[in-house]
C-alpha positions in Angstrom: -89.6 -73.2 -135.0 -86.9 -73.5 -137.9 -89.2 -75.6 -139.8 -92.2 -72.8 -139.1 -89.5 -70.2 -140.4 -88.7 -72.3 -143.7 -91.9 -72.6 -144.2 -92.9 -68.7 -144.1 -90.2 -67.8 -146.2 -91.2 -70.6 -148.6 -94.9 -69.4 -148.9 -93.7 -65.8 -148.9 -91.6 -66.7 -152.8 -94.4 -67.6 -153.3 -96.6 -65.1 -153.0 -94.4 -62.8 -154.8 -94.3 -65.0 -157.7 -98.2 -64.8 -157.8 -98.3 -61.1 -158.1 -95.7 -61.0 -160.0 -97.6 -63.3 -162.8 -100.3 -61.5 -162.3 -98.9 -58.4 -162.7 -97.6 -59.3 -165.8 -100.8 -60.9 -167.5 -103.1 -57.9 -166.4 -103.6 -55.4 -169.4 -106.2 -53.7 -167.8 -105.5 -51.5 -164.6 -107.1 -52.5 -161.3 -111.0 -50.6 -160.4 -111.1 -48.1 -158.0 -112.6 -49.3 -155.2 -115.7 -47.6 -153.2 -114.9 -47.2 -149.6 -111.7 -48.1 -147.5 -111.2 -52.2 -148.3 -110.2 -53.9 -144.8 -108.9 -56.8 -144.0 -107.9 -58.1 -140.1 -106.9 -61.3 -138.9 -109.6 -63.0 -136.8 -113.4 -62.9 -136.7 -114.0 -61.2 -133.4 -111.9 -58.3 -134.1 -113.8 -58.3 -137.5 -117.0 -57.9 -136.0 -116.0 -55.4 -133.7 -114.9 -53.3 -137.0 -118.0 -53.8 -138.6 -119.7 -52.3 -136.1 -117.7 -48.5 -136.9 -117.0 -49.0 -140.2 -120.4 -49.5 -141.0 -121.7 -49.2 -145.3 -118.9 -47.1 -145.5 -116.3 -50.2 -146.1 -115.9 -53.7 -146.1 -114.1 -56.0 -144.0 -113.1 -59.7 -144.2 -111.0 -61.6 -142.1 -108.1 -64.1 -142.6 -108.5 -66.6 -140.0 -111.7 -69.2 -140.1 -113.7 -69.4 -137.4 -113.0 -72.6 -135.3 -109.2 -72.3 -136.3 -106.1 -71.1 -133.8 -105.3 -67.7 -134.4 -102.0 -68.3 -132.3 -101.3 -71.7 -134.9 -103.4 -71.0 -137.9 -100.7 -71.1 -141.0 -101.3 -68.8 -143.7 -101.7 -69.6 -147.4 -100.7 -67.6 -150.4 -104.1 -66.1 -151.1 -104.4 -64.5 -147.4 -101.1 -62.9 -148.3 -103.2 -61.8 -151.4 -106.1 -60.4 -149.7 -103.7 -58.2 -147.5 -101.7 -56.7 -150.2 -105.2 -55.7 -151.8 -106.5 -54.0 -148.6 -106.1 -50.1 -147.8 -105.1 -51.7 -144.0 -104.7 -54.7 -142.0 -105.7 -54.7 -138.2 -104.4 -56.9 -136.0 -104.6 -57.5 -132.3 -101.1 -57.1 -131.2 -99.4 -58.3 -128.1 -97.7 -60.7 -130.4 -101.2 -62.6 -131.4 -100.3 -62.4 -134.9 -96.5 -61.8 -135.1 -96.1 -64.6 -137.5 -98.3 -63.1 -140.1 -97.1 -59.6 -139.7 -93.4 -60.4 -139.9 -94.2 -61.9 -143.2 -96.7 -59.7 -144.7 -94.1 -56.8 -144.0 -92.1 -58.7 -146.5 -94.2 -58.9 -149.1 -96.7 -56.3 -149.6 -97.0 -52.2 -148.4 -100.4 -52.5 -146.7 -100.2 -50.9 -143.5 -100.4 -52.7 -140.3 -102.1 -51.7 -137.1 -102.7 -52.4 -133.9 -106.0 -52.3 -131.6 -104.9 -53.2 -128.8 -102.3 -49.8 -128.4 -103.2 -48.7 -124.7 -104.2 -52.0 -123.3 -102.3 -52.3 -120.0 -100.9 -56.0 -120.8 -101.2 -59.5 -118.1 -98.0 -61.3 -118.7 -98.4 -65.1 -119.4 -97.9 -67.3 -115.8 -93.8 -67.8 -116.1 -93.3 -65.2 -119.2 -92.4 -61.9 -119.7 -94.7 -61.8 -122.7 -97.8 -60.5 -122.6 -101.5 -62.4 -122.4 -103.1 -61.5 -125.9 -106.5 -62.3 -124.9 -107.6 -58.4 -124.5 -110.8 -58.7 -126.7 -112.4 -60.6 -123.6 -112.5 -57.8 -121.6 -115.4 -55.5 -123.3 -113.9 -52.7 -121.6 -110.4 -53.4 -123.7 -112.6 -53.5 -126.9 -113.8 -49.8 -126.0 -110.2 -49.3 -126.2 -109.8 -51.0 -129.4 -112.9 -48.9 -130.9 -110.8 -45.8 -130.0 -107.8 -46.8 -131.3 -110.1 -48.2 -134.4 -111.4 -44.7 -134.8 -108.0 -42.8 -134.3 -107.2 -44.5 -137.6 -110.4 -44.4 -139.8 -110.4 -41.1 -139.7 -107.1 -40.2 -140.6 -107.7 -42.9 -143.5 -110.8 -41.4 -144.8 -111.5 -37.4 -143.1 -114.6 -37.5 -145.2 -116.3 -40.2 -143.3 -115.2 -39.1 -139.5 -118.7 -38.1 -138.4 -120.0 -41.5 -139.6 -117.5 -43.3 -137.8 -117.9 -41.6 -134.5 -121.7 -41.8 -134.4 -121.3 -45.5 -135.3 -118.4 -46.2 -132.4 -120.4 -44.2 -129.9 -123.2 -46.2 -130.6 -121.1 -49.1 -130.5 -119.2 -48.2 -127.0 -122.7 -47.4 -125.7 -123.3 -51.2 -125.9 -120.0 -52.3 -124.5 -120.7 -49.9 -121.5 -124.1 -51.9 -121.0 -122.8 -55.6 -121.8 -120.0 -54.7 -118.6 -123.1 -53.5 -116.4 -125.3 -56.7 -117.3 -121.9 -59.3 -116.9 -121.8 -57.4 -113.7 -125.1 -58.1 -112.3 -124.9 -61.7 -113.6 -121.9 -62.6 -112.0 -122.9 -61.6 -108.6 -125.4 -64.6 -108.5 -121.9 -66.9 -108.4 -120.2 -67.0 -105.4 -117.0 -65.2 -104.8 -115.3 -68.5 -103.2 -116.2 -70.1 -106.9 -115.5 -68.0 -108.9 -113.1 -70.2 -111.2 -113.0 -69.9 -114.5 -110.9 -73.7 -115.7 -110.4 -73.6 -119.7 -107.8 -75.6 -121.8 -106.1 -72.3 -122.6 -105.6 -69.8 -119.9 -107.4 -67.2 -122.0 -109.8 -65.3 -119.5 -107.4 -63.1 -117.3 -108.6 -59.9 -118.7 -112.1 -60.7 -117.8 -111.0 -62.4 -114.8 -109.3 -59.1 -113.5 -112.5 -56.6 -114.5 -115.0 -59.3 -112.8 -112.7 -60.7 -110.1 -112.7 -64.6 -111.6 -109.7 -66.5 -110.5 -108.7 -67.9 -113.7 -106.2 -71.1 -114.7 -105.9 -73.5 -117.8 -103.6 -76.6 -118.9 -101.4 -74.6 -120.8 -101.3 -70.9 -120.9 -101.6 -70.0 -124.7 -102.3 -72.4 -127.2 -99.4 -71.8 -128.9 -97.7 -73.7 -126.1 -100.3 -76.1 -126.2 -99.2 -79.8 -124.7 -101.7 -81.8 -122.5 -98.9 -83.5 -120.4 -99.9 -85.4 -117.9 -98.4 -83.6 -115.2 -100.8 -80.8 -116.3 -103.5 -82.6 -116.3 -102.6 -83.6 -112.9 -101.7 -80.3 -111.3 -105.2 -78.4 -112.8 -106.8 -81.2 -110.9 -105.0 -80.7 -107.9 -106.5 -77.2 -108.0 -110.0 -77.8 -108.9 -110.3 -80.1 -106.0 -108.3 -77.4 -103.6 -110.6 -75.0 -104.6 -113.6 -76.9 -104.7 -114.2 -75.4 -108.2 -117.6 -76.9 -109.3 -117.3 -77.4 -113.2 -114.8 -76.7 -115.6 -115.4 -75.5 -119.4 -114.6 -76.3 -123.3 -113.3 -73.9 -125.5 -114.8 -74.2 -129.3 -111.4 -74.0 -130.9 -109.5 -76.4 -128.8 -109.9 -80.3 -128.9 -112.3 -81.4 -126.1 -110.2 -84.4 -124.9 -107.8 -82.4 -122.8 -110.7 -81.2 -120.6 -111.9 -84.3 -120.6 -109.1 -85.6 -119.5 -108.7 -82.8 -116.2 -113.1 -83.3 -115.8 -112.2 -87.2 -115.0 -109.0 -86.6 -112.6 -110.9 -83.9 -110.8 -114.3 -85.5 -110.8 -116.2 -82.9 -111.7 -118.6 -81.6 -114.6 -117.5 -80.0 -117.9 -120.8 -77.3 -117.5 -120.2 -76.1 -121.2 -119.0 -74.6 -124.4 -117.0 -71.4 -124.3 -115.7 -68.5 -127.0 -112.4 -67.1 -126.9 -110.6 -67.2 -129.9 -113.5 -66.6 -132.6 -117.5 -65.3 -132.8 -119.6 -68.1 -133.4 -120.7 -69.6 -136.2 -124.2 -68.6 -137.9 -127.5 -70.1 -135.5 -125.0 -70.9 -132.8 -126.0 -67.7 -130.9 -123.0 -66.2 -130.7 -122.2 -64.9 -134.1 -121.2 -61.2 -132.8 -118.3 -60.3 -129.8 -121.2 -58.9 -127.8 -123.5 -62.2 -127.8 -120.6 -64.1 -127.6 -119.2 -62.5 -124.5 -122.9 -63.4 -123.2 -122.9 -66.8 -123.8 -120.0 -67.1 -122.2 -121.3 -65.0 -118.9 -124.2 -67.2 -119.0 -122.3 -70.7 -119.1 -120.0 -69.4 -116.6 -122.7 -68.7 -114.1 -124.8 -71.8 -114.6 -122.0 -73.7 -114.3 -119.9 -72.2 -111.3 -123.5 -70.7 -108.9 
């Protein structure tokens, strides 16, 4: 953690030395930009922005898809593209605290939170709270409000816009719970297991009544000890769980690993941490969230 701390502070010089040089060699002054200029820190919550903000802004996002969002370690430029932004949006329950701590150093852009209202899991052992909200699409209506609350205030001019386009938007994530709904029911409630690397799926284990359990319980955390590996297995055969699954940010060989002690099935490819990647399928929150509804229940019926 001290070396993480030195390392922050070391990137944040430098970033001030950037702008400072390039304060100093711009003559010209900066062009005024058309709409509000966004920036957030991972590409579901970008996608879920997209959706509001609609033509009337842009939005880009810091972390790369099939990076960690609780590991990913910033580079002078993302520090760039924040300071440049009218507002940077973040998850919250402490997803990003190591990139808001040091963006609060260096630039004025403000930072808010989507996931204000949430009522928050705590991590198994922890006090802190599970960040994984955005997999519960009724948490994301929450973030729309919340998303909303803001845009407005930011830009009066372009409230009715926004609203029509969250409405719209909520409409969906009120339809996307009905149909994971009537998908799960064709699983069984005796196996209804959801078994990841990362404990990430508690939210949409509480809304669709999915045990849920991982090797480690945030990726930040991340180990792969063998006594993990040997107490998930313990589990999966307890609980007869049929198959387990593989995030697409996290190295497959830990699941491996718990698929060979239990003896059972790795059924397929989950999203938690990002939108997939163009042709995957799952390029938006809503068609990920179905992918993953649709592994789940080939897998675990």
């Amino acid at each position: 953690m001290f070396k993480l701390k030195v390392f922050f502070i070391a990137l944040s010089l430098t970033f001030l030395a950037l702008v400072g040089c390039s304060s100093e060699d711009s003559g010209t002054p900066a062009e005024e930009k058309e709409g509000l200029e966004i920036i957030t820190s991972f590409s579901v919550l970008d996608d879920i922005i997209s959706n509001v903000i609609g033509d009337r802004g842009t939005v880009s996002y810091i972390i790369p898809i099939g990076e960690e969002p609780h590991e990913y370690e910033p580079v002078p430029s993302d520090y760039r593209k924040v300071s440049d932004s009218d507002v940077f949006y973040v998850n919250g329950l402490d997803l990003e605290e190591w990139l808001e701590s040091v963006v609060s150093n260096v630039s004025d852009t403000d930072i808010v939170s989507l996931s204000d209202g949430v009522t928050p899991i705590p991590l198994v052992g922890d006090d802190e709270a599970d960040p994984h909200a955005w997999l519960s699409p009724k948490n994301v209506i929450i973030y729309v409000e919340n998303l909303v609350t803001d845009l407005v205030a930011r830009d009066p001019e372009g409230e009715e816009i926004y609203r029509q386009n969250a409405e719209a938007y909520i409409q969906e994530l009120i339809e996307l719970d009905t149909w994971i709904k009537e998908q799960v029911a064709q699983i069984p409630e005796e196996q209804r297991v959801i078994i990841v690397s990362e404990n990430a799926f508690k939210y949409f284990g509480k809304d669709y009544d999915f045990h849920t359990d991982g090797i480690w319980e945030i990726n930040s955390l991340e180990e792969g000890t063998p006594q993990q590996f040997a107490r998930l297995a313990e589990i999966i055969k307890e609980r007869n769980v049929p198959a387990v699954f593989i995030e697409t940010t996290v190295d497959t060989r830990y699941m491996e690993t718990v698929s060979k002690e239990a003896g059972v099935s790795i059924a397929g490819e989950v999203y938690t941490d990002a939108v997939g990647k163009e042709g995957s399928g799952a390029e938006t929150f809503i068609k990920m969230i179905m992918h993953n509804v649709n592994v789940f229940v080939e897998g675990l019926k």
